[in-house]
C-alpha beads as a LAMMPS data file, in Angstrom:
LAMMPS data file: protein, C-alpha beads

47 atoms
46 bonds

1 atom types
1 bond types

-500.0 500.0 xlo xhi
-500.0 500.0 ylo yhi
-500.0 500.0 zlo zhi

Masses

1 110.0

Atoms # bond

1 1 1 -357.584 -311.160 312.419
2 1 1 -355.796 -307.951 312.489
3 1 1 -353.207 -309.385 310.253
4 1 1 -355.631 -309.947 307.130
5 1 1 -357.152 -306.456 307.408
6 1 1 -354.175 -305.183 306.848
7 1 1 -353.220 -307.328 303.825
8 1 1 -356.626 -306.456 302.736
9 1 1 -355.766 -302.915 302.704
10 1 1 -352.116 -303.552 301.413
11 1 1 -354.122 -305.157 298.151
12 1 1 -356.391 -302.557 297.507
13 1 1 -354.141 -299.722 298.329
14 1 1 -351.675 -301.363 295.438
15 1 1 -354.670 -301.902 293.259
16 1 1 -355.518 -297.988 293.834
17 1 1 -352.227 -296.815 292.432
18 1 1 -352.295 -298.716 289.438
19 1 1 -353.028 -296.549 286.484
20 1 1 -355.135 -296.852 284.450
21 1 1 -357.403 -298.425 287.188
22 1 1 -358.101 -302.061 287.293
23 1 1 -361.615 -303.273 286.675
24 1 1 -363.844 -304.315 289.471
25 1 1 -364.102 -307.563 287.674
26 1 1 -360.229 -307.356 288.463
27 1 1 -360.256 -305.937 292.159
28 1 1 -362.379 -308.476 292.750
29 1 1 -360.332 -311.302 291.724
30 1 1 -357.599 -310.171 293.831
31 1 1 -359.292 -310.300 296.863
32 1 1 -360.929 -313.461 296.380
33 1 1 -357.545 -315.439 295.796
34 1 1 -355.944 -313.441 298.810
35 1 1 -358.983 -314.742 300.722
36 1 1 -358.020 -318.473 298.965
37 1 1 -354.737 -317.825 300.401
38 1 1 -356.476 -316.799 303.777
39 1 1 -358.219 -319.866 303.897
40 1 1 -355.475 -322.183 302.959
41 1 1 -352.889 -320.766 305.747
42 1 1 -355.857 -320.798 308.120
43 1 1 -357.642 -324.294 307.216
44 1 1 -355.240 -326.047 304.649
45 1 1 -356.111 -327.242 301.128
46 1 1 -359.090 -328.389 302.485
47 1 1 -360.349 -325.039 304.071

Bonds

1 1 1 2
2 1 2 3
3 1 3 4
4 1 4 5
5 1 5 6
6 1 6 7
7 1 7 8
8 1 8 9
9 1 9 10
10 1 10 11
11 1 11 12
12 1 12 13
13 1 13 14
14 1 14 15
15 1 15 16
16 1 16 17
17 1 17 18
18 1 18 19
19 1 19 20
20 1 20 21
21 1 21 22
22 1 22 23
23 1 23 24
24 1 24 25
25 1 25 26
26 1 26 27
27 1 27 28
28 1 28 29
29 1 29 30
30 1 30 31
31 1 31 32
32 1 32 33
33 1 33 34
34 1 34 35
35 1 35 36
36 1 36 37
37 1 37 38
38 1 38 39
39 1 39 40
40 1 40 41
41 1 41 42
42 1 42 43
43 1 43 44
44 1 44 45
45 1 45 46
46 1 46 47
């Protein structure tokens, strides 16, 4: 859905102006619990 694009972007467009930069380990956290969240709103706990 258009909608979670654009949170993806929103994420990684905040993650981009953090300085100093955030690992990938880190990016990569970030997206996979706004993909959790994804999931939940989408599915429920159960998802």
């Amino acid at each position: 859905m258009m909608v979670y694009a654009r949170a993806r972007e929103a994420v990684l467009r905040r993650l981009a102006e953090i300085d100093p930069p955030p690992s990938e380990e880190a990016i990569a956290r970030q997206l996979a619990k706004l993909e959790d969240a994804i999931t939940e709103l989408e599915y429920g706990r159960d998802g």
